[in-house]
N, C-alpha and C positions, 0 to 999 in steps of 0.2 A: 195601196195594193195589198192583200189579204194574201199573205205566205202561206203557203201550202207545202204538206209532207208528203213524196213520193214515198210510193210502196211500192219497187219493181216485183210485180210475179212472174217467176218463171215458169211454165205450167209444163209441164212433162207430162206429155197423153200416153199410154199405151192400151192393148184392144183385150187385154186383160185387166180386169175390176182390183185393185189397190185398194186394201182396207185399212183403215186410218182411225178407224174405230173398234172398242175390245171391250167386252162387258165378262168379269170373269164371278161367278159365287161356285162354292163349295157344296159338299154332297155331305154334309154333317148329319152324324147319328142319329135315329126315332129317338133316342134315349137321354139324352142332352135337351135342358127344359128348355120347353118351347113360352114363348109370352102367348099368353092372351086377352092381353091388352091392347096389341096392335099388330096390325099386317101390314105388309110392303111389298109393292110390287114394282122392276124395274125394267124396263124398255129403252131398246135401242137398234132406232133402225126397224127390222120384221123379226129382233130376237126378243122377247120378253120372258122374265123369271120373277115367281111368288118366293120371296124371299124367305129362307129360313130366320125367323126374328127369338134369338136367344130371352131369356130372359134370367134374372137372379134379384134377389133383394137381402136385406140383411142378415146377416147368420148368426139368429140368437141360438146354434147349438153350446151345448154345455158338456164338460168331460163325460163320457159314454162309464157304465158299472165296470167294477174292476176296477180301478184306474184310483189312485191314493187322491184323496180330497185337496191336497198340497198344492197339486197340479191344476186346481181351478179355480179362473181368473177371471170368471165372470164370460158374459160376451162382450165387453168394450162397446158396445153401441147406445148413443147417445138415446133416450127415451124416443126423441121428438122424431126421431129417425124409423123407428120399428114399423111402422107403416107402410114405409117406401118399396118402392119398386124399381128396378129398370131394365130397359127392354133394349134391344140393339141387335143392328146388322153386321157384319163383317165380307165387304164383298170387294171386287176391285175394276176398274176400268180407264180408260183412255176415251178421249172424244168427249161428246154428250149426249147424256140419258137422261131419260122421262123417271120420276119418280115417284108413288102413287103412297099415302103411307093414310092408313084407315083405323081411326080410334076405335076399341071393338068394344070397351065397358062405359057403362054408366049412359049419361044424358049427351045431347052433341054439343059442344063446344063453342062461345061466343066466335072466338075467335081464333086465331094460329101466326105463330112466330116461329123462322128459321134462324136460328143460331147458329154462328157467330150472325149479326146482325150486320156488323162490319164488312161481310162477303158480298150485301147488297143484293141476295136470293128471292126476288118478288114471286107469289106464285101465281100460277095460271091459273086456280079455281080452288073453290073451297066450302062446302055445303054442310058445316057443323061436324061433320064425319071424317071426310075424306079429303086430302089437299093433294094435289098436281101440281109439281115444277118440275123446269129444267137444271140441272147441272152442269157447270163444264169442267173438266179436271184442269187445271190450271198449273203450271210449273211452277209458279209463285207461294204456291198457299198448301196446304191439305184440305181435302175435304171432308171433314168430320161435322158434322151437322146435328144438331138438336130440334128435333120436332116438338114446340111446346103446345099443346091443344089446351087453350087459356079456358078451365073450367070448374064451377066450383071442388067437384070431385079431381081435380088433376088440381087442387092448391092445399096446400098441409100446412100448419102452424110450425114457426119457425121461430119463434119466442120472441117476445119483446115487443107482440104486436105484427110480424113479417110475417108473410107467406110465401112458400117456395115451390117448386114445381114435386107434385107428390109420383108420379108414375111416369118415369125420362124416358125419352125415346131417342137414340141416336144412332145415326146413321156414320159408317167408317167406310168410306169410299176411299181406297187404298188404291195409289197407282200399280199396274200389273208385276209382279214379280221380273227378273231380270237375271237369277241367280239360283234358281232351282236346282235340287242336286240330284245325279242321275242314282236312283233306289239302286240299283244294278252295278253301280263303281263299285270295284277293288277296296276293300275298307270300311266299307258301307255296311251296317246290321240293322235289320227291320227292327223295331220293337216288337214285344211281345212279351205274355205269359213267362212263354216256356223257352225264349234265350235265355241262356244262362248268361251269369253277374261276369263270368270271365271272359266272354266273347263282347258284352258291351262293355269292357273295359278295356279289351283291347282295338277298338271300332276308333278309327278315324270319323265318321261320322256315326249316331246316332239315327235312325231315320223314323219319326212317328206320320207312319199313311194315315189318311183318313182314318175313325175308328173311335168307341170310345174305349177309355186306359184306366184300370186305378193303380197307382201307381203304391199304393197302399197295402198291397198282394203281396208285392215283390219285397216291399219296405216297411214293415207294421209299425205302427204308431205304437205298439204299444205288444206284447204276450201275454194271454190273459191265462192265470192259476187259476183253478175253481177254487173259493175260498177265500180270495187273497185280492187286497186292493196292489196294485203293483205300480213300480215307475215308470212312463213314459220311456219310450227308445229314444235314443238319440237319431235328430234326420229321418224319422218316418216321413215316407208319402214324398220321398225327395231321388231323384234320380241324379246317379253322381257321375260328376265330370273326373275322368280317371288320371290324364296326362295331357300334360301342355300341348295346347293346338287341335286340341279334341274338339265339335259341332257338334251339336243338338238341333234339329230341323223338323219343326213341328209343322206338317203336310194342312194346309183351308181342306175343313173337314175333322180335323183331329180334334179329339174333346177331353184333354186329360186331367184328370184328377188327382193333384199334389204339383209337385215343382219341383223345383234341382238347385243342386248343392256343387259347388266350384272347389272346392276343398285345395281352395287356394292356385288352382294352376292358373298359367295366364294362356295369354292368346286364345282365348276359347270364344264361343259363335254361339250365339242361341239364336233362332231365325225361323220365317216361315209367317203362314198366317192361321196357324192352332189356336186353340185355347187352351191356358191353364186355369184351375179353378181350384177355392180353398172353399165349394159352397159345403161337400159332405165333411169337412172337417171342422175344425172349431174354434176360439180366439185361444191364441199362442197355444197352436197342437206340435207344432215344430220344435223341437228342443235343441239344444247345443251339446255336443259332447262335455263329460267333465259335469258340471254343476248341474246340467239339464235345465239349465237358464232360457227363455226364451229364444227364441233364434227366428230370423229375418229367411222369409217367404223363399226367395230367390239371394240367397248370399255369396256375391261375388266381389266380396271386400281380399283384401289380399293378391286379386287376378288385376294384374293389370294388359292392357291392352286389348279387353273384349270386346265384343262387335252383340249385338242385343238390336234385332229386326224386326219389325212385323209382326209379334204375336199380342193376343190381349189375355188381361189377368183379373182373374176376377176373384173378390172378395179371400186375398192374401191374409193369413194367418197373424202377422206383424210386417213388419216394414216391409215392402215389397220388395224390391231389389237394390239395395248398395252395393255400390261397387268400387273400385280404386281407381287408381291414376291410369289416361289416357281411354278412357272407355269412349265408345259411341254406339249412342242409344237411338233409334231411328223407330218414326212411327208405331212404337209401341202404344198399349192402350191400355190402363187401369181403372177399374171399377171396384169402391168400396164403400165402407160406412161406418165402418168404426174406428175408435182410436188406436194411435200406435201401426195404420195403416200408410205411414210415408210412402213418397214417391220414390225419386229417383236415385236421388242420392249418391252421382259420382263424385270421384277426387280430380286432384289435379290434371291437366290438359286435356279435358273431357270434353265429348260435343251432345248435346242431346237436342234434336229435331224434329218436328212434327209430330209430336206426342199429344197425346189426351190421357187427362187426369181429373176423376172424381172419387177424391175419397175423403177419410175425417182425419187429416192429419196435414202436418207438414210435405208440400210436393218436392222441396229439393233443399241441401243445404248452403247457401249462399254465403260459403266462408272460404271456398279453396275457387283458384283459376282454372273455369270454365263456362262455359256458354250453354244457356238454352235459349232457342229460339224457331219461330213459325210455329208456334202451337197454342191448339184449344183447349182452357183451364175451366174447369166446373169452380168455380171459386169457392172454398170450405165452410161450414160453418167452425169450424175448430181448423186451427192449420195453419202455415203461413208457406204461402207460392212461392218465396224466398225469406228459407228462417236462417238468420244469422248466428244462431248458436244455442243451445242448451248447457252451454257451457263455454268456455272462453277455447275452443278450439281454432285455427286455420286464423288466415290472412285477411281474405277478402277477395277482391280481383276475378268478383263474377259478373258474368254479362248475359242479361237478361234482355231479348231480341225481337220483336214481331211477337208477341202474347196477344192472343186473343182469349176476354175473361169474360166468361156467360156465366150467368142464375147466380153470383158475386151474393154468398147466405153469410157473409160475415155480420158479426150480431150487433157490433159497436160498442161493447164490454170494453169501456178504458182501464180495467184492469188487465183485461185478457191479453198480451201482450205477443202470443203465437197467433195474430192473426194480421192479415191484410198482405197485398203484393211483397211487401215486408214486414217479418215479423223480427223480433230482439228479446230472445229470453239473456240477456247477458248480464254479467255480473264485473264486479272490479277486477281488472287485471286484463283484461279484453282491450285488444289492437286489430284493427280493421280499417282495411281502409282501399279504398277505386272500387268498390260496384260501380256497373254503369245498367242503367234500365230506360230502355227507350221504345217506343214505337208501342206502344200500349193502347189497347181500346177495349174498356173498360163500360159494360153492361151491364141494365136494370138496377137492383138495387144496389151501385155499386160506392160504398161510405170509405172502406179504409183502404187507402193507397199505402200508407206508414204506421209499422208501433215500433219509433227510431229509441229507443232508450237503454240506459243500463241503469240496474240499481245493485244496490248494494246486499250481500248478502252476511251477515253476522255469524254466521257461520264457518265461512271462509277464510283464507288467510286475507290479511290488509297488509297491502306495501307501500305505505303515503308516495315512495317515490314514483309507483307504476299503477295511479288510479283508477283507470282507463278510457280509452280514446276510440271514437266513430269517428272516421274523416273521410272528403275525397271523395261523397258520392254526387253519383250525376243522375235525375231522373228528366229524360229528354222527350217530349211529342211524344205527351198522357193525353189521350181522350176519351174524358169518363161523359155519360150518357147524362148523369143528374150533377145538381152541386154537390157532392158527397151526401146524399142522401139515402141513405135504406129505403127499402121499400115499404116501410111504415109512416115514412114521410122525414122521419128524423134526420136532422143533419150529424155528422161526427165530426169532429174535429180531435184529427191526425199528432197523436204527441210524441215531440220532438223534445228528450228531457236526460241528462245525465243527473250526478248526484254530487254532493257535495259533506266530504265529511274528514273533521279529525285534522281540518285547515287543507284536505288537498280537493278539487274538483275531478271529478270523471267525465269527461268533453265530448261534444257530438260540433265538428266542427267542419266548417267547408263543405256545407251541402250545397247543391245548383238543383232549383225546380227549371227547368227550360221549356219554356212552352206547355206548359203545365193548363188543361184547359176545364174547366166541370163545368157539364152543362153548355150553357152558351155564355161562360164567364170565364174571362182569360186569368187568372191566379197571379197576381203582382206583388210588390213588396208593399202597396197600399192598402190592399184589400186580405191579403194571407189570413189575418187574425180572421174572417170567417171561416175559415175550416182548417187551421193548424193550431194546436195550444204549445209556442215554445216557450222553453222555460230560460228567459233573456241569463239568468245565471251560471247558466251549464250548459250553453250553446254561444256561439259564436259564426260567422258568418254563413250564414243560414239564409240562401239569395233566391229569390223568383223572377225569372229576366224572361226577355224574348230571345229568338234568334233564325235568322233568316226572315222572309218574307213570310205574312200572314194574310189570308183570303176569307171575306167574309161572305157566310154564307147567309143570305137575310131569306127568314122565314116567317110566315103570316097565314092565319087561320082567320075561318070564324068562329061564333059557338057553335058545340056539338061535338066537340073533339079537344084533344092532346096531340103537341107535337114532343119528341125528345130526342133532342135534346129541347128544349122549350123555345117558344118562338122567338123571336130575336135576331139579331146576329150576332150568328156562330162564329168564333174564330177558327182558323184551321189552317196550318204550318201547310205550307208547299210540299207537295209531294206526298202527303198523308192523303187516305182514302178516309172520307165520308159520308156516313148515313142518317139521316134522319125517319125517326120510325113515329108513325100515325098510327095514333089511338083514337078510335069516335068512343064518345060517352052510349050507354047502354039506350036504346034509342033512337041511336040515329044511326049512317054508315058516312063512305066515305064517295063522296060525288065527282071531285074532279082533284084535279091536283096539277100544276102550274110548272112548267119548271122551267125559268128563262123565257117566262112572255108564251111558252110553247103546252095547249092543253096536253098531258099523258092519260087523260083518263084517271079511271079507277090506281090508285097503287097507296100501298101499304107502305111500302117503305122509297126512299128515292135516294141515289146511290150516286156519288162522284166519285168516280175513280182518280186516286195521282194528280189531289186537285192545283190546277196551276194559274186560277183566275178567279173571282167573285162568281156565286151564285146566287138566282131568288126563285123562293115556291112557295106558293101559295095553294094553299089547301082550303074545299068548299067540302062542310059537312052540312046531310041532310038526313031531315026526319025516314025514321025508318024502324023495322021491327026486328032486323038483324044486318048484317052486314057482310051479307057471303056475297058470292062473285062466282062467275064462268065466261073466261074467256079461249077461244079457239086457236090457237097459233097455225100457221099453214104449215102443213107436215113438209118437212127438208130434211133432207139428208145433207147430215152435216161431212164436207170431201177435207177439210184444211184443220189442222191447230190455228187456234188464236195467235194472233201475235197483236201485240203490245205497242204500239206507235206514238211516243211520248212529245214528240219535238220534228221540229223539221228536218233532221238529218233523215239521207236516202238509206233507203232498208231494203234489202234484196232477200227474196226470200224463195225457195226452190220448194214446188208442191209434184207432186204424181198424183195424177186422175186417171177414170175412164175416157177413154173418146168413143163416139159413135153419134152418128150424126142427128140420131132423135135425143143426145141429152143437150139438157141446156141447164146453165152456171148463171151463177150471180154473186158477184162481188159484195159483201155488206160489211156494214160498218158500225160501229157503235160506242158509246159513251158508257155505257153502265150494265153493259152483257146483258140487259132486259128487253132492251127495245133497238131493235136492227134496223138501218135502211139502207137502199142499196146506195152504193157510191160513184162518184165520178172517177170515169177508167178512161184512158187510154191504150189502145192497144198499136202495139207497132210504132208509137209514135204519134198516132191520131186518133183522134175522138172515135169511140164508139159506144154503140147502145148494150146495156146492164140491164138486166140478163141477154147472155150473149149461148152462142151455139160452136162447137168448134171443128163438125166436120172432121174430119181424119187427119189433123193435123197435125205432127210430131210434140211442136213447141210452139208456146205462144208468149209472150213477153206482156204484159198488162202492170201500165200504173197507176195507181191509185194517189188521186187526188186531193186529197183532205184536210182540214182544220185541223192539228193535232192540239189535244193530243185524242187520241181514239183506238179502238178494236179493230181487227181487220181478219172475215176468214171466207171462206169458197164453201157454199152451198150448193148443192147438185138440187132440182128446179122440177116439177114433173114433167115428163116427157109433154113433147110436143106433137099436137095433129096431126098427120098428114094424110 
């Protein structure tokens, strides 16, 4: 007998319309660059908005006249970079929206990828130009999304033979605000011109409205003598946090130019969904008091206990924001391109969540206790996702959580030791030890998972008695897309290596690969040596095991195409979500696709959610001149959040709708939030027919029947005849 998972709905009607749905974008300045590389337009429901699409690219300025030669440091940006471009949205919503995103340069595009690929986003149509898909904001996830329009002008040389995506387009769909602060509170000072410096320093909040700012008026970078090369100010173009417990609230809409300076207090708030921007300034224009040494973009080192929301930053002067113990960094968004561009960078007891990171450097330091996790990582060509140190500083005891790692541009340089999900600049004398990193899924060309090493600096002092030690990490349910391979085809192999000198050894000891998967090859203590080089002298046990239950996903083509992770079967740990992404060769498209004996049609990508059993698909390509697509989804208003139905236990779950006896509902159901159907309901206890009508009914009691594990939400149906 086939168990099935009730879903009681308790449906609360009233004769007033319940909106359940929220589509929010900002009224951002003419004057803040716009891209011209791509449009976006978003829809929900009978509301639709032409999105304002930012755009910035690398900032080769150089110190402006005046200003002492001493003070310039080049731009920090890598050659191969100077070409780039990226473009993005900044908007927010609840429910689901239509999303229309339209390449405006060059030639149209083979083809189109939504990243994270991992999210399982198939689209509804795509005509070299223009792509249509739906969204659903999920509680689970962020949705920050990468539009890659696969074409030659949208691919840039990446050295070594790779190409990466030249002109990004992404999309930051941010759940709605929840904590806006009223302009008009007791404490509250607008920004402006012409507030004076002693009224925002006596302001309990900060408040920047919609507007653009230069923050640089208020703050000069610099006082120019006629005559005279002069020094840099200290903290130009930085708006300063006065006393402990002070906010800063940067209004969606707000476009300001420079950043702020903590100057050490704690409990302080940055928040809101602004922009800051380092694009009119230049690499390390920020100075430090004292030496007039470089100084970090947003420096909140010193402040512990800050709260960091909602805003995104673009193209930071140096290290974007560090900060101390106990911070939480929430949906923030960083965009850059040069070096000395770090992320995040809290201390101890930190949480950092639902972030996006694309810049050329280090995104966090993975030496002190605290957690990131649920977020979307541009993977660097320079940088490491988790660098263990630039010097033998902290403990260890970081925990790396839900990472989703798109366009993964590491080069595969086995010297280059700042790069990969871990990187190891460390030297003798270094003690580290319980990272944990798990839940990873790992995209396109994605080679370095590890550069686990110390060596030896001659330099330094030597303690034969304290050589140093790597111990105690765990990397648990990795799922990289290729076998470590770049996207030049190369494989790497991941070095795991201390040093030995002067009779003592420096150790990398007790590491656990767990479910460790590349490709469609599960990583054992058999097969390791293809993609790990340890070094048996300076390493000790060094394990690749399974753990729990593994589901194979068996996948099968014919010619005319690529699957990836490559056909085969896939392993895939319980509970992990999985994607497989089709590629037709130049020629053909994609004709059918199979999944579980069931045709789905055309699809790009095929998606298991929270897989808790075996799958098979089979994919038929066929001759062709391109491989666009349009297909029609029937227009619904969507009434329910998703919920999540994993297992047989009963799940009650209480919605508010419209009543009125011309609408009519439909229960549906779903495996991979692509392809809906209606479900088997119960109402009241007995059978009834889906889609159903409910008359003026107060409350209706409806359960849902199902195979779990599955989707489940209420669809409002078009009205009926009568």
């Amino acid at each position: 007998m086939t168990r099935r998972a009730i879903l009681i709905l308790i449906l609360q009607f009233s004769l007033l319309k319940t909106l359940h749905a929220e589509l929010v974008t900002y009224p951002w300045p003419e004057t803040a660059p716009k891209s011209e590389y791509y449009s976006v337009r978003i829809s929900q429901g009978e509301t639709e908005h032409d999105a304002f699409v930012h755009f910035t690219k690398p900032n080769l300025n150089r110190i402006p006249a005046g200003v002492k030669s001493s003070f310039d440091d080049n731009d920090g940006v890598t050659g191969l970079f100077e070409d780039r471009t990226f473009s993005f949205v900044q908007f927010s919503f609840t429910g689901t929206i239509e999303l229309e995103v339209t390449k405006l340069y060059g030639d149209p595009a083979k083809r189109i990828e939504v990243s994270p690929k991992a999210y399982g986003i198939h689209p509804d149509s795509f005509d070299g130009r223009t792509v249509k898909f739906q969204v659903t904001n999920l509680a689970e996830r962020i949705e920050y999304l990468s539009i890659n329009f696969i074409s030659p002008d949208n691919q840039d040389d990446g050295g070594n033979g790779t190409t990466h995506v030249k002109h990004g387009m992404v999309l930051f769909g941010d759940k709605p605000e929840t904590d806006i602060p009223d302009s008009n509170a007791p404490g509250t000072v607008l920004y402006s011109d012409s507030v004076s410096k002693e009224a925002l320093a006596a302001a309990d909040l900060i408040y920047f409205p919609p507007g653009d700012y230069d923050i640089a008026k208020r703050y000069p970078l610099f006082d120019p003598i006629p005559g005279q090369d002069v020094d840099l100010n200290p903290h130009g173009a930085q708006v300063r946090y006065s006393k402990d417990g002070q906010a800063i609230y940067a209004a969606g809409g707000a476009y300001i130019r420079g950043s702020v300076w903590a100057q050490g207090h704690d409990n302080l708030k940055l928040y809101g969904r602004g922009i800051f921007t380092g694009d009119d300034l230049w690499w390390h224009a920020i100075r430090r008091e004292g030496d007039l040494c470089k100084e970090a973009f947003m420096n909140f080192l010193g402040s512990s206990n800050t709260t960091i929301e909602g805003i995104v930053v673009v193209n930071p002067t140096h290290h974007t924001i560090p900060s101390s113990n106990n911070t939480t960094i929430r949906n923030l968004k960083i965009i850059g391109f040069a070096s000395n561009m770090d992320g995040v960078r809290p201390s101890s007891g930190s949480l950092v969540e639902e972030v996006f990171i694309r810049t050329s450097d280090d995104y966090d330091y993975a030496r002190d206790p605290h957690t990131m996790r649920n977020s979307v990582l541009w993977m660097p060509r320079n940088g490491a996702i988790g660098q263990l140190g630039w010097n033998n500083l902290g403990t260890g005891y970081t925990q790396y959580d839900q990472l989703y790692i798109i366009h993964a541009e590491a080069h595969g340089d086995t010297n280059k030791r700042n790069v990969g999900v871990i990187g190891s600049v460390l030297q003798q004398g270094v003690n580290q030890s319980n990272n944990i990193i798990e839940n990873v899924y790992g995209e396109d060309g994605f080679g370095v998972l590890v550069h686990l090493t110390i060596e030896r600096d001659a330099n330094d002092t030597w303690d034969p008695q304290n050589p140093g030690e790597i111990k105690d990490f765990t990397f648990k349910n990795i799922l990289l897309e290729t076998d470590f391979r770049l996207n030049n085809g190369e494989r790497f192999r991941n070095p795991i290596k201390g040093f030995e000198y002067d009779g003592a050894k420096a150790m990398i000891r007790d590491v656990r690969f767990i479910n460790l998967i590349a490709g469609n090859t599960l990583v054992t203590q058999e097969n390791h040596d293809q993609f790990f080089d340890i070094d048996p002298n300076t390493t000790e046990n060094i394990a690749f095991t399974t753990e729990g239950p593994l589901h194979n996903i068996s996948s099968s083509s014919n010619s005319g195409g690529t699957m990836y992770p490559p056909a085969g079967d896939i392993p895939t740990p319980k509970g992990m979500d999985r994607y497989i992404n089709i590629v037709p060769d130049l020629g053909y498209k994609i004709e059918d696709v199979i999944v579980d004996g069931y045709s789905q049609g055309r699809l790009q990508t095929v998606f298991f959610p929270d897989v808790s059993q075996d799958h098979t698909v089979e994919v038929t390509f066929s001759p062709a001149s391109d491989d666009y697509f349009q297909s029609s989804p029937t227009p619904e208003v969507i009434e329910s959040k998703i919920l999540w139905v994993p297992d047989q236990s009963e799940r009650i779950l209480d919605i508010d709708l419209t009543t009125a006896p011309q609408l009519v509902y439909e229960v549906k159901v779903s495996k991979d939030l692509s392809f809906w159907s209606s479900a088997t309901i119960q109402v009241d206890g007995a059978e009834h027919e889906n889609p159903f009508s409910t008359g003026f009914r107060k409350e209706l009691e409806i359960s849902v029947l199902e195979e779990p594990p599955f989707f489940a939400r209420i669809v409002q149906k078009a009205e009926t005849t009568r």
